[in-house]
N, C-alpha and C positions, 0 to 999 in steps of 0.2 A: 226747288232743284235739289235733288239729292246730293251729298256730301261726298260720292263717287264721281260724279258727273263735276261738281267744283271743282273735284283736283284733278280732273285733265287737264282742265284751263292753267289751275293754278300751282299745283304740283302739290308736294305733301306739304300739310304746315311746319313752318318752323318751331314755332314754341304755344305753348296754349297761355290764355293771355287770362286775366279776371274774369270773372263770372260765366265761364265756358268758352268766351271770345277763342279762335283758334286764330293765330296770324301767318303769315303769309308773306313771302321773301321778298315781294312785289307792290309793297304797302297796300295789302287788301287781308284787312280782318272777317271772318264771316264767322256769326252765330249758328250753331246747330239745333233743334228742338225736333226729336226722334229722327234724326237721323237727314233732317233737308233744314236746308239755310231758310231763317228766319231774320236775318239782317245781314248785311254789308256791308263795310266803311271802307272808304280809301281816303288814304290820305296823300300826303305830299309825294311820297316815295311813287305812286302810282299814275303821278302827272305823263300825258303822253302814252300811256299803255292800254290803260282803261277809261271807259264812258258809261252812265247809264245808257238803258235803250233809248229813254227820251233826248240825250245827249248833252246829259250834266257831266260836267268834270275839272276835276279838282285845278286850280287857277283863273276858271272863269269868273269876269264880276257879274257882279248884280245884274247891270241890264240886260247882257248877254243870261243871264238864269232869269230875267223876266220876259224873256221871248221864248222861252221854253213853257215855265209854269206862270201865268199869269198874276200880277202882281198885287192882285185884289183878292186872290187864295192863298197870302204868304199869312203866315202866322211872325211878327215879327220880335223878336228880343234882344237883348245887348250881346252884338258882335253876328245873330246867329236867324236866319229865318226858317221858316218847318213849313211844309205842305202838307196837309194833313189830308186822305182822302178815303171816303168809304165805300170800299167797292160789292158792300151790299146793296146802298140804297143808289150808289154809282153820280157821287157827288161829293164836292170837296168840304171841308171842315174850315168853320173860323173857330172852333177848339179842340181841343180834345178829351175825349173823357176817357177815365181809364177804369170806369165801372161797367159798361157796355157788356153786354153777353155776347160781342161782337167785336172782341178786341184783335180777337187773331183775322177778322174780313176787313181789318182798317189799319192803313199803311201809311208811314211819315217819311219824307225826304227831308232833311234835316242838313241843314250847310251852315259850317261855321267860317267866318273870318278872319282875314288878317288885316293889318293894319292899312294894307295898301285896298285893301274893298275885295280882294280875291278868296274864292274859294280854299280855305285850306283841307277841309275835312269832310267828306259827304256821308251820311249814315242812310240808308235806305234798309227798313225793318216795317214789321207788322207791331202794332200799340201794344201786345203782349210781351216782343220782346223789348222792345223800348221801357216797360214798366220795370224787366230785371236790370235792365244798366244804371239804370235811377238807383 
């Protein structure tokens, strides 16, 4: 989606964040790369405003985000699970590599936690831009 088309939705950003991140008055960050969004985060600020298409969003727990993304394609780690999917070969990852000639056709949903098991933070990006937030 072009970066014109974001800010209908989302109005102009507020302040430009680390590594190009632009952020957004509405708790949604979005990455640019030539000019269309290469990632998305929402965070707490964005509870109740926003969803993915699949209908991830931020305060839902686990099982509620395992009836979305199946829980046998979670990639899992402390506090945090990832979806990893390639939408070359049109199938999900149990890792990720970040050497691929194919980093910008594979895309990670990425949800971290709070204490209570809920959704705090959703990053929905392609593995190239995930490799510049690292």
């Amino acid at each position: 989606m072009s970066r014109a088309n974001v800010e209908k939705v989302l109005g102009e950003a507020e302040n430009d964040g680390s590594r190009g991140m632009m952020f957004y008055n509405n708790g949604v960050g979005v990455l640019y790369r030539e000019n269309s969004a290469v990632a998305i985060l929402m965070n707490e600020d964005s509870k109740g405003s926003f969803i993915t298409s699949g209908g991830l969003e931020v305060n839902m727990n686990k099982n509620d985000l395992y009836k979305i993304y199946d829980k046998k394609n979670a990639i899992e780690a402390s506090g945090s699970l990832t979806f990893a999917y390639d939408s070359f070969n049109k199938k999900y990852l149990k890792e990720v590599k970040y050497d691929s000639d194919q980093t910008n056709q594979s895309y990670l949903i990425s949800v971290e936690f709070n204490d209570k098991g809920e959704a705090e933070r959703i990053v929905v990006s392609d593995i190239q831009a995930a490799l510049l937030a690292n």
